[in-house]
C-alpha positions as CSV (number, residue, x, y, z in Angstrom):
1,X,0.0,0.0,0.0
2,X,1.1,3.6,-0.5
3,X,1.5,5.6,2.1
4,X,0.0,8.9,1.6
5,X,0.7,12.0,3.9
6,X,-2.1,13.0,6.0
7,X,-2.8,16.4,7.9
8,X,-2.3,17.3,11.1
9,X,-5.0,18.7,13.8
10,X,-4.6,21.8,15.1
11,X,-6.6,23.6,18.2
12,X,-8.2,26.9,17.3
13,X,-8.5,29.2,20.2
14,X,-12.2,29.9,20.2
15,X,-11.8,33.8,20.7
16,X,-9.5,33.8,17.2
17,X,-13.3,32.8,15.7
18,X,-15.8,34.3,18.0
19,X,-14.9,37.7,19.9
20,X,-17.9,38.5,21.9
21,X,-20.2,35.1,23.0
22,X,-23.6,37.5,22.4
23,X,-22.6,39.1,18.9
24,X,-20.6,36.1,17.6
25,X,-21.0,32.9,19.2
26,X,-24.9,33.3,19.5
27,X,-25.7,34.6,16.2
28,X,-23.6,31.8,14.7
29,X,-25.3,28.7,16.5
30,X,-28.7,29.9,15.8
31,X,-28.1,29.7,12.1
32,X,-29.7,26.6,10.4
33,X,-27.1,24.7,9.2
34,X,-25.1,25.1,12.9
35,X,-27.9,23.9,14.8
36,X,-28.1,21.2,12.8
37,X,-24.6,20.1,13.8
38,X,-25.6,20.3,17.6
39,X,-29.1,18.3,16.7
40,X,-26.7,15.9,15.1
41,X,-24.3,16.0,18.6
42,X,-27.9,16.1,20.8
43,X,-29.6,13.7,18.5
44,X,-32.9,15.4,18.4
45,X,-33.5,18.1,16.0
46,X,-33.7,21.8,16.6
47,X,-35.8,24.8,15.1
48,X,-35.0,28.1,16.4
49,X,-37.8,29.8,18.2
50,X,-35.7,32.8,19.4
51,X,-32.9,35.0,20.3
52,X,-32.6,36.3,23.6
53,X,-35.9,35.6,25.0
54,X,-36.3,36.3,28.5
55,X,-37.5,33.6,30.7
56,X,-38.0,34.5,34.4
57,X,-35.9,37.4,35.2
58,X,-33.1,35.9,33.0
59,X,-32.7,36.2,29.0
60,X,-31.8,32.6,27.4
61,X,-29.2,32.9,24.6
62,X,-31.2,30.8,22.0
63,X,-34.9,29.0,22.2
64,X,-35.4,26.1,20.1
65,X,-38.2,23.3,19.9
66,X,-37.5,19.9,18.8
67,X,-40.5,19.7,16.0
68,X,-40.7,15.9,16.8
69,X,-41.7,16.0,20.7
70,X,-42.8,19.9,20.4
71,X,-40.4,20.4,23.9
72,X,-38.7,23.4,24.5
73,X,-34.8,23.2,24.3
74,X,-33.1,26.1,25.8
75,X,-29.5,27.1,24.8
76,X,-27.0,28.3,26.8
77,X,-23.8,29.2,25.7
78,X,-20.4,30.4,27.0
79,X,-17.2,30.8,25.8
80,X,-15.4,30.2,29.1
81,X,-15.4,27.8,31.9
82,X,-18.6,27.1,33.4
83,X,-19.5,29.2,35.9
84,X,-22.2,29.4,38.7
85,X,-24.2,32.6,37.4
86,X,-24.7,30.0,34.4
87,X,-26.1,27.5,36.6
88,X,-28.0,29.5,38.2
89,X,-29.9,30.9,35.1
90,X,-30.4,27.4,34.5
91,X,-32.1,26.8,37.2
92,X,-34.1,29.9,36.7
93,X,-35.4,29.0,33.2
94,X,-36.2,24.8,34.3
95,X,-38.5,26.6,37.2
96,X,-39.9,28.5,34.9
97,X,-41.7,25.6,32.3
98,X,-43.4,22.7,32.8
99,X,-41.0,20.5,30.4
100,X,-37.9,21.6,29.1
101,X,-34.4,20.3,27.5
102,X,-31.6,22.5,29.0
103,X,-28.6,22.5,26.9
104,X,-25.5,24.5,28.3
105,X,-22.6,24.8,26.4
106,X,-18.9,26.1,27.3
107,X,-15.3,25.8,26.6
108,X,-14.4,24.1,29.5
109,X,-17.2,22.5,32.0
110,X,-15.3,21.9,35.6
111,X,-15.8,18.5,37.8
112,X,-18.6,20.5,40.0
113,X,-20.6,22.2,37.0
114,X,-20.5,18.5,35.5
115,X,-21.7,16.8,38.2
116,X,-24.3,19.0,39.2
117,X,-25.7,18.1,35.6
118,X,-25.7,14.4,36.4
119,X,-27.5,15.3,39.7
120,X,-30.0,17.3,38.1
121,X,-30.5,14.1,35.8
122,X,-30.8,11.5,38.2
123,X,-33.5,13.8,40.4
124,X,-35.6,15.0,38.1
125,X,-38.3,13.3,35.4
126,X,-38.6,12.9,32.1
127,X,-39.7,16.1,31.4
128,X,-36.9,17.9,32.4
129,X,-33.2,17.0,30.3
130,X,-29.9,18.6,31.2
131,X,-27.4,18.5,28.6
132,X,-23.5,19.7,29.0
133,X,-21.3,20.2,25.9
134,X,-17.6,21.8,25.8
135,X,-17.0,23.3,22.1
136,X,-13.8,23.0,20.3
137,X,-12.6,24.5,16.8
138,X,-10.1,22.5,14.7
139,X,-8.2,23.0,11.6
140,X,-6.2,20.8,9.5
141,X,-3.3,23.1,8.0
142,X,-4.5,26.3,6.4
143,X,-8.5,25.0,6.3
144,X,-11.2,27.0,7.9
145,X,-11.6,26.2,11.6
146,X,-14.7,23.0,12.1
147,X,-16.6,23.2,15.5
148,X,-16.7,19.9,17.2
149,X,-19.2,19.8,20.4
150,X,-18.3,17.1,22.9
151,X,-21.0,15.6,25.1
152,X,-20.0,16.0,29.1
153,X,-22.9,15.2,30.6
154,X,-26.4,13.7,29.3
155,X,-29.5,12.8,30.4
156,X,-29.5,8.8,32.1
157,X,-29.9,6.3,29.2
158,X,-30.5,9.0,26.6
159,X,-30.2,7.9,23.1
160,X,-31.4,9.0,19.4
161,X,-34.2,6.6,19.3
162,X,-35.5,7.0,23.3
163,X,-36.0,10.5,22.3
164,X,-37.4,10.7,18.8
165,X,-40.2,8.5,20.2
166,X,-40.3,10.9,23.2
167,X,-40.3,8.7,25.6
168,X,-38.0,6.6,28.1
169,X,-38.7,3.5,26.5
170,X,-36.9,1.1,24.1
171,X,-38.8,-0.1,20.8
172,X,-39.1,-3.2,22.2
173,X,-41.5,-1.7,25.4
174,X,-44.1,-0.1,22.4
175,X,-47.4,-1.0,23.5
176,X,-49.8,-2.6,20.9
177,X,-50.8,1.2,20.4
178,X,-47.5,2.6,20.1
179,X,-46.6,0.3,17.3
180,X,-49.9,0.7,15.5
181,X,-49.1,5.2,14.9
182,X,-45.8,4.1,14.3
183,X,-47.0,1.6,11.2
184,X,-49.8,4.8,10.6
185,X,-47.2,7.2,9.8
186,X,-44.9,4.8,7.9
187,X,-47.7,3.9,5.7
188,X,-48.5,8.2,5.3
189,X,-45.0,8.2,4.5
190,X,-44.9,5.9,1.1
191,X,-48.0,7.8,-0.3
192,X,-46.3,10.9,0.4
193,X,-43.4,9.8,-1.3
194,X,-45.7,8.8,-4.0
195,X,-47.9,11.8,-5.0
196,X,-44.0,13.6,-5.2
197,X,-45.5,16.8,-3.3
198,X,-43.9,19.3,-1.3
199,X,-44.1,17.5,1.7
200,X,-41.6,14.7,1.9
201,X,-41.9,11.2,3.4
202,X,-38.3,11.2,4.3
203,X,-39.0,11.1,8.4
204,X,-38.9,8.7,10.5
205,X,-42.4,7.4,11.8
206,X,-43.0,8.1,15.1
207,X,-44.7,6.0,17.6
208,X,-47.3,8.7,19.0
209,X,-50.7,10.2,17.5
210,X,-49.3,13.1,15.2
211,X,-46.8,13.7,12.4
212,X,-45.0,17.1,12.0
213,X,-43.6,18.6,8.4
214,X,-41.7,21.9,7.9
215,X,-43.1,24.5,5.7
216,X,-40.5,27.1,5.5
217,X,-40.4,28.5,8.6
218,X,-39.6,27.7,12.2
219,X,-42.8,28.8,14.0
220,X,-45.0,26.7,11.5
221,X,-45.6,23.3,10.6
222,X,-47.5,21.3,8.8
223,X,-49.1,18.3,10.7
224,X,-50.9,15.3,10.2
225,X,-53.1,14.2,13.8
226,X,-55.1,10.9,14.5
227,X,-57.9,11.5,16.6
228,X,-59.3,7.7,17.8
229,X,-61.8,9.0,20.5
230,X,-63.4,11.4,17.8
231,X,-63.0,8.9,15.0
232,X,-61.2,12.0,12.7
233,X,-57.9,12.4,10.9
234,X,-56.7,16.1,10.7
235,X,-54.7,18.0,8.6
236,X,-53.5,21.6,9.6
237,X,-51.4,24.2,9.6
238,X,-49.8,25.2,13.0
239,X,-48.8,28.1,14.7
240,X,-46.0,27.4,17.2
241,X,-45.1,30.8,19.3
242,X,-45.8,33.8,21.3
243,X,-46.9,35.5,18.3
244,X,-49.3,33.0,17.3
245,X,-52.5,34.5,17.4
246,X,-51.2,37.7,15.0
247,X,-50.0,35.4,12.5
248,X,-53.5,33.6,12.7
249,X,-55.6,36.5,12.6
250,X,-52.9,38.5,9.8
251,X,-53.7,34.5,7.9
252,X,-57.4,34.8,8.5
253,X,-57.6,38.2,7.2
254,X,-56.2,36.2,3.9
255,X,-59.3,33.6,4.3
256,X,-61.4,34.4,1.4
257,X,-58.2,34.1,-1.0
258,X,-56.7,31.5,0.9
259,X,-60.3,28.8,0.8
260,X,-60.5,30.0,-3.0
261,X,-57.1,28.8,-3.8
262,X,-57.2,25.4,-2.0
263,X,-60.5,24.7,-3.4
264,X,-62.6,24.0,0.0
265,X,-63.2,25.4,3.6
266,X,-61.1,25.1,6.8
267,X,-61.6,25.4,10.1
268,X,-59.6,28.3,11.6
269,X,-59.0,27.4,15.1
270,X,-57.6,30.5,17.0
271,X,-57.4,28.2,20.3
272,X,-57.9,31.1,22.6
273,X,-57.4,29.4,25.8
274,X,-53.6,27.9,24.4
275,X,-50.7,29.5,23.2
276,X,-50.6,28.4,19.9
277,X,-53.2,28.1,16.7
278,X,-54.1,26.3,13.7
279,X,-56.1,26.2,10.7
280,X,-56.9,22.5,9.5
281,X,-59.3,20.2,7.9
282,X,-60.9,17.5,9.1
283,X,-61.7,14.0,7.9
284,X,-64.9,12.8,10.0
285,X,-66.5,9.2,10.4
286,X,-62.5,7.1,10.3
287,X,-60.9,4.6,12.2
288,X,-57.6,5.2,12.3
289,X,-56.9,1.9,13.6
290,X,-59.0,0.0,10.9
291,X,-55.7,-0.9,8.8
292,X,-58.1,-1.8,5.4
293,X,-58.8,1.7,5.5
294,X,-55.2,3.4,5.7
295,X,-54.8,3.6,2.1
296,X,-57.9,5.7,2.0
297,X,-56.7,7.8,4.8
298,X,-53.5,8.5,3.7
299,X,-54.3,9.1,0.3
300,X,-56.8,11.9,2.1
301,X,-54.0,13.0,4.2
302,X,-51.4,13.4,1.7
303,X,-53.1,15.6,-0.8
304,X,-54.3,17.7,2.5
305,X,-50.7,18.5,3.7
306,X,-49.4,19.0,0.2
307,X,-52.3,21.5,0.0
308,X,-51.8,23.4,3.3
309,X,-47.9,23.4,2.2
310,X,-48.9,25.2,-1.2
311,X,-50.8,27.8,0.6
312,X,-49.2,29.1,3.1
313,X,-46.1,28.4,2.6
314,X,-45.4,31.8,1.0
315,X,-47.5,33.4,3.2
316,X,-46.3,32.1,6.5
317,X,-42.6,33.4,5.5
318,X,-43.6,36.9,5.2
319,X,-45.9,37.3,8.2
320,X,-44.8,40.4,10.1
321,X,-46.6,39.9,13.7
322,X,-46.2,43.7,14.1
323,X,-48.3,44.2,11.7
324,X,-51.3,42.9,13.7
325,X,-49.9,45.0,16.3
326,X,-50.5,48.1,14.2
327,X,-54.1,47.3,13.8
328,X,-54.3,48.0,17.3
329,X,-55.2,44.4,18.0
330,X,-53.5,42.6,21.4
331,X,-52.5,39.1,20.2
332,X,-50.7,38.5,24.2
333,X,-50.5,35.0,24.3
334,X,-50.8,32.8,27.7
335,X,-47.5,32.5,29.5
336,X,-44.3,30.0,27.8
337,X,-45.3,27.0,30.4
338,X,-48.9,26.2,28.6
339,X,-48.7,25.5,25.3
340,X,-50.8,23.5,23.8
341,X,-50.2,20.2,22.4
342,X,-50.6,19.3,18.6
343,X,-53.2,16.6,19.3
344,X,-56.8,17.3,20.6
């Protein structure tokens, strides 16, 4: 074999890349394609919700949700050693929300920060995760400096597959229901696939009673909802924020042209006691567990989301929530801590 020369790695000094944590380090994580490389690290993925949005007396660097459990992931970042004003606003922000991921990152986490994390893990429930993660920069010769984030300290038994199914269980612990949404959505998935619309099947079926799509922008999604008790499959458009109800009422403003371009009615669902909204449609009088009927179903489904994606997918990206402020209109949603769920 031929030896061939191979490059050396070299240690960037994370200041050489990012000055100031707030105007560099921040700004730079919350951009797509970075976040996706801490999703990758976390394995969960991450949609930004916010910059500096205050929670408790305290302003968390970055708010994200994970689209596939709809929990809150707070990001904290620093560009030193851990520290225990850190912590502390930690603390702060888990007090504040009824179910949160809590990611803290740093350059250098020490023994007590660390084990504080594990504590925090091993005394609290599922609802609450505590992540720690040192960042690094590297460079091979004269290349452009790659972050690497390097897990410290995790959640007990957290893996990629525990918490896409957003729960503490293995695959093997589904119960008969579990396993039934999971084969739902799988099935949803190939007729996607096959009508070639803008909503992909590419994503992985998820054992639990809804299905979330992107549609160009973080605080929307397109969903797909079994409702068994109500015998109804749903389609919809929602509306994932604190500005939720002005980008519902600047959408229904649209109504007229909006119904007119999809070609029938929807049922605009403002949700007044919730945080969020959503417009959907509604398929009455189905058994989502009757599995003769899933092709039916999904076909139904299918053509819905690709619908709700053509719509307002353009609209959604231009949405200006001040604008509904302007009308003179108060759109204040209920506090962080009770927003709704997808499913009725």
């Amino acid at each position: 074999m031929d030896s061939k020369s191979l490059g050396r790695l070299t240690r960037v000094d994370l200041r050489e890349i990012w000055l100031s944590e707030a105007t560099d380090f921040t700004p730079w994580l919350a951009r797509e394609e970075n976040l996706s490389i801490l999703g990758e690290t976390l394995g969960m993925d991450l949609e930004l919700e916010a910059q500096e949005k205050a929670v408790g007396p305290f302003r968390a660097d970055i708010l994200c949700k994970d689209p596939g459990s709809r929990d809150w992931v707070l990001i904290e970042n620093q560009l030193e050693r851990t520290d225990h004003s850190h912590l502390g606003q930690l603390l702060t922000y888990a007090s504040g929300l009824d179910a949160v991921t809590i990611v803290w990152i740093a350059a250098r986490f020490t023994e007590e920060h660390r084990s504080t994390l594990d504590w925090l893990n091993r005394i609290t429930d599922e609802t609450f995760r505590f992540f720690g993660l040192e960042v690094e920069l590297w460079r091979i010769g004269d290349s452009p400096a790659a972050p690497k984030f390097n897990m410290v300290s995790k959640p007990n038994d957290w893996s990629r597959s525990v918490h896409q199914a957003a729960r503490a269980i293995d695959e093997s612990e589904l119960t008969d229901l579990r396993l039934l949404q999971r084969d739902y959505w799988d099935g949803l998935h190939t007729e996607l696939d096959r009508q070639a619309g803008p909503v992909s099947g590419n994503r992985k079926p998820q054992p639990q009673s809804w299905m979330a799509y992107p549609v160009g922008r973080s605080e929307f999604n397109i969903g797909a909802v079994m409702i068994r008790p109500k015998r109804q499959i749903r389609a919809e458009l929602y509306i994932s924020t604190d500005k939720a109800k002005a980008y519902f009422h600047l959408l229904q403003e649209q109504k007229a042209a909006i119904e007119e371009e999809i070609g029938y009615p929807l049922d605009w669902e403002e949700l007044p006691e919730r945080r969020d909204s959503r417009i959907s449609v509604y398929f009455d009088d189905v058994d989502p567990e009757a599995k003769e009927d899933w092709p039916r179903q999904h076909q139904w489904l299918a053509v819905r989301l690709n619908d709700l994606h053509n719509v307002f997918c353009n609209r959604v990206r231009v949405l200006d929530a001040a604008e509904w402020a302007d009308h003179g209109n108060e759109a204040a949603p209920p506090a962080l801590a009770q927003s709704g769920s997808i499913a009725s």
